[in-house]
C-alpha positions as CSV (number, residue, x, y, z in Angstrom):
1,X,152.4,109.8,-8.8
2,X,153.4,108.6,-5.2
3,X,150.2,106.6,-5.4
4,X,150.9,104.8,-8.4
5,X,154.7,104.3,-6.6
6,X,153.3,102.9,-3.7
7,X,150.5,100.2,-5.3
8,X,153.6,99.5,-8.0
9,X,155.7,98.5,-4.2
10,X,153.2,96.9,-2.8
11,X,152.0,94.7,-5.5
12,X,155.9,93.7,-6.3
13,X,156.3,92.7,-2.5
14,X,152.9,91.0,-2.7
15,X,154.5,88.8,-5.8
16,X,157.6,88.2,-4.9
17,X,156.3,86.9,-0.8
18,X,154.9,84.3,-3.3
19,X,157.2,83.1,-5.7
20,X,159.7,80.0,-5.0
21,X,163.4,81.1,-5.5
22,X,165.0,78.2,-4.5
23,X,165.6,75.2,-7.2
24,X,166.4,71.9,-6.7
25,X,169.9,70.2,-7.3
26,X,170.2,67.2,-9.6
27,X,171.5,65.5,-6.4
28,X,169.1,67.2,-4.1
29,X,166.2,65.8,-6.1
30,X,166.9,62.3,-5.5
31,X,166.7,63.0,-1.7
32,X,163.5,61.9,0.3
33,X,162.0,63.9,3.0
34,X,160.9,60.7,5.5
35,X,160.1,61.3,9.3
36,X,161.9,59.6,12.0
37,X,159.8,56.5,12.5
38,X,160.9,55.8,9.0
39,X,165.1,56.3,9.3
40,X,165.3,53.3,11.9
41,X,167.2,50.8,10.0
42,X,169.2,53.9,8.4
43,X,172.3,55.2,9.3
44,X,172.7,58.8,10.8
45,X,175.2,61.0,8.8
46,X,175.3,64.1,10.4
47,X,172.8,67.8,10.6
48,X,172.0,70.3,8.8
49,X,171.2,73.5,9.3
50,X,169.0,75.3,6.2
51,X,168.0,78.7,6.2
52,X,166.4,81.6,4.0
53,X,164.4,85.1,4.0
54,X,160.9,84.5,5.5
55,X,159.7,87.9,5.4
56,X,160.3,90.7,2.9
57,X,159.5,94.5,3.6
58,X,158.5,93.0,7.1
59,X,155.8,90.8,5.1
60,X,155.9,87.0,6.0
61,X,155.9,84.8,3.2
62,X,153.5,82.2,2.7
63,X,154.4,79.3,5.1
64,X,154.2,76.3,2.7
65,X,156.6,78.3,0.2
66,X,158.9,78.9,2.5
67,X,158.8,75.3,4.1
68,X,159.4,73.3,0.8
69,X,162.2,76.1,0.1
70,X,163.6,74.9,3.3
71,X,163.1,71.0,2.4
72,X,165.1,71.7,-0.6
73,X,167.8,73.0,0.5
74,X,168.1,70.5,3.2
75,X,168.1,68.0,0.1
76,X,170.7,69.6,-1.7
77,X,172.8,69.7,1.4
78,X,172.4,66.4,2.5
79,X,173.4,65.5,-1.5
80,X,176.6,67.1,-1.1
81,X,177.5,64.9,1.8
82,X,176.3,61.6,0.8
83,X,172.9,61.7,1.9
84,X,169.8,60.4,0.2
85,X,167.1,61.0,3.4
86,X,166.0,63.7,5.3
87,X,164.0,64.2,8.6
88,X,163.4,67.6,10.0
89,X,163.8,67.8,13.4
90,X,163.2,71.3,14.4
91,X,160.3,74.0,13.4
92,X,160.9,76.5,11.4
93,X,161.9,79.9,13.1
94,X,162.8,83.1,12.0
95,X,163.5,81.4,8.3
96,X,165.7,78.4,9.4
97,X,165.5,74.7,10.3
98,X,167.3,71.9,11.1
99,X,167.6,68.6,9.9
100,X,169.2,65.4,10.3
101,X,170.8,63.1,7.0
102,X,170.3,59.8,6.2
103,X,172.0,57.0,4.2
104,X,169.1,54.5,3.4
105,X,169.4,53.5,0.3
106,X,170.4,49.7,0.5
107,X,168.9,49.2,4.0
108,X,165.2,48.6,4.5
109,X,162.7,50.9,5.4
110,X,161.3,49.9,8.7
């Protein structure tokens, strides 16, 4: 029985360190993720800070999963303040990253 218990655990944690809980605003969606060459001619409106659960049961999730979770969030955040452009301008640690918001949309692209 505790077998069973334990394999049932371990296979749930194994699932859920792969599945992608965060969704995407109808503003977030619109929002690019661009790199800082990119921004030039943009103008800066402020930072964000994003953060989620990167490990469960002391397992790390997988990396890209928890990466794009971050990059949507960041969307959705830099939605809510006018933003259509992100950049990230930290790593990811400990589940959270930072990242600056854009407003390019009308300017050119370098």
């Amino acid at each position: 029985m505790i077998r069973i218990t334990t394999i049932a655990l371990l296979a749930s944690i194994l699932v859920a360190t792969g599945c992608s809980w965060v969704k995407p605003t109808p503003g977030g969606e619109k929002v690019r993720v661009l790199n800082a060459d990119e921004v030039a001619t943009c103008k800066e409106l402020g930072k964000t800070t994003v953060s989620l659960v990167d490990k469960i049961a002391g397992i790390k999730r997988n990396p890209q999963k928890v990466q794009k979770e971050l990059e949507t969030l960041a969307r959705t955040s830099a939605a809510n303040i006018g933003g259509d452009t992100i950049v990230p301008i930290s790593e990811i640690q400990d589940g959270q990253q930072r990242f600056a918001v854009y407003k390019c949309v009308g300017l050119p692209l370098k």
